[in-house]
matplotlib code that plots the C-alpha trace (Angstrom):
import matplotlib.pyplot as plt

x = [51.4, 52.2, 51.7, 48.9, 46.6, 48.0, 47.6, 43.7, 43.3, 44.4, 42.0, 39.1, 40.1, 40.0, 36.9, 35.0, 36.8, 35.2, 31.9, 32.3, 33.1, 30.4, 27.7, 28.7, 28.9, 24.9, 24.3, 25.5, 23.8, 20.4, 20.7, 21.4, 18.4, 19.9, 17.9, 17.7, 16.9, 15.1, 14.5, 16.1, 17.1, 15.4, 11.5, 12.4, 13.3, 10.4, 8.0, 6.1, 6.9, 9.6, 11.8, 10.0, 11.2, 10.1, 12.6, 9.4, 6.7, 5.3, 3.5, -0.7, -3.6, -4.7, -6.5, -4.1, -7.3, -6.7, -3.2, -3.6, -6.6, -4.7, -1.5, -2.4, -2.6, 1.0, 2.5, -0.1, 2.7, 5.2, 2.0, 0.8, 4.1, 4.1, 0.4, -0.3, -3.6, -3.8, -6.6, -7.6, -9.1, -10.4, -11.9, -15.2, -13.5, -10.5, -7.5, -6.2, -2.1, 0.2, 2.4, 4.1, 1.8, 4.3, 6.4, 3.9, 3.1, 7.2, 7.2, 3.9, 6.2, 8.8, 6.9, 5.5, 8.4, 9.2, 6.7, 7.2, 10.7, 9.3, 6.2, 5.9, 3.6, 0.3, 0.1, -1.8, -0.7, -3.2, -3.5, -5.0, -5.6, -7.1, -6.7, -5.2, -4.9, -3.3, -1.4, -2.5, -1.7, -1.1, -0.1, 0.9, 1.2, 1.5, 0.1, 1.3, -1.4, -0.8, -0.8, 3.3, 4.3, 4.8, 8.2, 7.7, 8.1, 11.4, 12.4, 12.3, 14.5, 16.9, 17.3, 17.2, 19.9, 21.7, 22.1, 23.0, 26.1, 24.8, 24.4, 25.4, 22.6, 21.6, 22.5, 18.6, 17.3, 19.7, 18.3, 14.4, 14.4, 16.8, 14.1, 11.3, 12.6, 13.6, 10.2, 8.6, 10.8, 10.6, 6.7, 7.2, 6.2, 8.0, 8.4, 8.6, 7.4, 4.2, 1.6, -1.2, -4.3, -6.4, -4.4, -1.9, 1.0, 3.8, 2.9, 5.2, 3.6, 3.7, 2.2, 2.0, 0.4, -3.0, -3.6, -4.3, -0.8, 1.1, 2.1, 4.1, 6.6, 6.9, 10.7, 10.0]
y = [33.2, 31.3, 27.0, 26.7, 29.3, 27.7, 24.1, 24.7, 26.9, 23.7, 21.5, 23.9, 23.7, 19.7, 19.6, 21.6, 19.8, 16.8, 17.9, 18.9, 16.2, 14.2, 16.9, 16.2, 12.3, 12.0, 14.6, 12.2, 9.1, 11.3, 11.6, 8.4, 7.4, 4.7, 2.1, 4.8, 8.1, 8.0, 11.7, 13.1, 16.7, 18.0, 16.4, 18.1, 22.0, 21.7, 21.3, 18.3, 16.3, 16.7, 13.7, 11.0, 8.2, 4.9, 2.8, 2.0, 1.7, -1.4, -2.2, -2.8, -3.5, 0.1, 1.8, 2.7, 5.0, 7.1, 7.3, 9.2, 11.2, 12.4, 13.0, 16.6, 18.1, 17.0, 18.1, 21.2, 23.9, 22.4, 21.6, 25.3, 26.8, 25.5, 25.9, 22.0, 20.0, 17.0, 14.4, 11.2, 8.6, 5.4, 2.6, 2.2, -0.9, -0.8, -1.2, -3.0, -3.3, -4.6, -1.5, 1.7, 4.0, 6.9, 5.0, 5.8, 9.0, 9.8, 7.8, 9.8, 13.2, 12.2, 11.8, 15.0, 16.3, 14.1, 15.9, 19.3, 19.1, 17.7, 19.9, 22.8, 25.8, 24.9, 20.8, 18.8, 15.4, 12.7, 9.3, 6.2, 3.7, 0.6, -3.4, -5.5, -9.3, -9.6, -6.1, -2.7, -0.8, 3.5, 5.3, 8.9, 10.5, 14.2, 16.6, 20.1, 23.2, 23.0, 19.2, 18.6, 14.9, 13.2, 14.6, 12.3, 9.0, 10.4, 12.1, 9.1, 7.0, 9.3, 9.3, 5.1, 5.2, 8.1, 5.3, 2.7, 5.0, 5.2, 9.2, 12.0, 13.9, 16.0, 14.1, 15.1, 13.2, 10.2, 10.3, 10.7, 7.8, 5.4, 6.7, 5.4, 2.0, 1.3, 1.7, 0.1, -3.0, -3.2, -3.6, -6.8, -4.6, -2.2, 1.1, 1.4, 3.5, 1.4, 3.0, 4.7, 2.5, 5.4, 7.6, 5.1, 7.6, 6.8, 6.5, 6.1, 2.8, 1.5, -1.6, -3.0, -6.7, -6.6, -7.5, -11.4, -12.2, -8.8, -10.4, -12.9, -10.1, -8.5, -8.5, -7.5]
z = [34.2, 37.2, 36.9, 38.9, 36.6, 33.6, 34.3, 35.6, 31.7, 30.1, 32.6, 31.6, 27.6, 27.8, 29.3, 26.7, 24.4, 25.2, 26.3, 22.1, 20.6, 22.9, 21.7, 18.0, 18.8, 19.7, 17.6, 14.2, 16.6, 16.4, 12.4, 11.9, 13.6, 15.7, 17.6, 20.7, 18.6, 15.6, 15.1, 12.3, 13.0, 10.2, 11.4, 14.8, 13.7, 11.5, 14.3, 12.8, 15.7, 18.7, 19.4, 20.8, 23.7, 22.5, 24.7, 27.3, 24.8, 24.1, 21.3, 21.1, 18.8, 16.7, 14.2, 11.4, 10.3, 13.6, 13.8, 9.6, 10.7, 13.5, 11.5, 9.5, 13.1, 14.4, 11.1, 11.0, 11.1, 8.4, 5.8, 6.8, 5.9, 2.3, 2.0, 1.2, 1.5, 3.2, 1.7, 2.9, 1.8, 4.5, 5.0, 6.6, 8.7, 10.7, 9.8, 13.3, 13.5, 15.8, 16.5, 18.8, 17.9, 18.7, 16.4, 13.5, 14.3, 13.6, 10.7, 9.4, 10.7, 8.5, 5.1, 6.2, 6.0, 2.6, 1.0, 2.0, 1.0, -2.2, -3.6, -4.7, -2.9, -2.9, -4.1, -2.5, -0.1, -1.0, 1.0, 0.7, 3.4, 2.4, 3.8, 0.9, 1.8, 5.2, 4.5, 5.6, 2.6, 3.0, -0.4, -0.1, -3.6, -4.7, -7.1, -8.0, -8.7, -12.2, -12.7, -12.1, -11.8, -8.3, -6.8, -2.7, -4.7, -6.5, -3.4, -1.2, -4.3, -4.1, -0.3, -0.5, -3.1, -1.5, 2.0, -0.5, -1.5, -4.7, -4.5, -2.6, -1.2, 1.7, 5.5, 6.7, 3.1, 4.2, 8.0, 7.2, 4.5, 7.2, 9.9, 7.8, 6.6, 10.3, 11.6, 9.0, 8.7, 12.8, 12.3, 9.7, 6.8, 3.8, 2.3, -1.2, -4.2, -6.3, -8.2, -6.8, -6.6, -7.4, -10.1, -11.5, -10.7, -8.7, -5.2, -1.5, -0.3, 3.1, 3.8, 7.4, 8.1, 9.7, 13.1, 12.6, 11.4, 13.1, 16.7, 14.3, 13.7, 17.2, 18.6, 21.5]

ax = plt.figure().add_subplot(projection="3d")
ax.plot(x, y, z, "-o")
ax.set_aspect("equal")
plt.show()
């Protein structure tokens, strides 16, 4: 092989060398749901919601109540595919938060995706929106066919401790949970697991402030 041919081969190798490791560099900035992609790969292949741009979008006054009733469609597929029920409980008045809606609607993909990693076949998803105080309160909790205990609550703990360090766990577990507690924390509120208002179980609890004290949190 003359030096010519051999030297443009080794060019050639280099480059898709690189071009790999750069593919495999945004890939592990994608699930760790860094400031500028907060997708986790798992929410993505699972078609409850494709990766979404949020760099431009500013945040604005809405309805917590549309954002949930909204939800069981953008996640239709994934809650089809494990044959789970989505119930809802609202208010009758708004629930007005300071916030990037497309922001919520991921965070809503991903405990989607919480769940239907969690339940068995057939359970049923149950929220609760309600105003509490100045907080917007939204408890997901979940029941088996057959009465099993609440696995989303447990799930999500293990995921929090598995980011601590604590555990070792599955990367997608450790990318959804850091996905949620970003966007929740960037809106002034937290994620955690409480007991259900309604059935005294254990319960994945968001709670957002309301509209009258929200612009108090914006960063932006």
């Amino acid at each position: 092989m003359n030096m010519p041919v051999a030297t443009n081969i080794g060019i050639a190798v280099m480059a898709m060398l690189c071009m790999a490791m750069l593919w495999r560099s945004l890939t592990i900035r994608q699930a760790l749901s860094a400031p500028d992609g907060c997708s986790a790969p798992g929410i993505a292949r699972q078609g409850t919601l494709s990766a979404l741009d949020f760099t431009r979008e500013t945040q604005r006054t809405i309805d917590l109540r549309q954002v949930l009733e909204e939800a069981p469609q953008h996640g239709h597929s994934l809650l089809k595919s494990r044959d789970i029920t989505w119930t809802q409980v609202m208010p009758q008045g708004p629930l007005d938060v300071f916030a990037r809606p497309q922001e919520l609607q991921q965070l809503l993909a991903h405990v989607v995706a919480l769940a239907c990693q969690a339940m068995p076949r057939g359970g049923v998803l149950s929220v609760v929106a309600k105003a509490h105080g100045v907080q917007a309160v939204i408890q997901f909790c979940d029941a088996g066919r057959h009465g099993q205990q609440p696995l989303l609550s447990g799930l999500f703990q293990h995921g929090a401790r598995a980011l601590a360090g604590a555990d070792a766990v599955d990367s997608e577990l450790v990318a959804s949970v850091a996905s949620c507690r970003r966007i929740v924390h960037e809106h002034g509120g937290r994620i955690e697991t409480a007991p259900s208002s309604t059935s005294g179980e254990l319960a994945l609890t968001v709670r957002l402030p309301l509209r009258a004290g929200a612009a108090n949190w914006s960063r932006y």
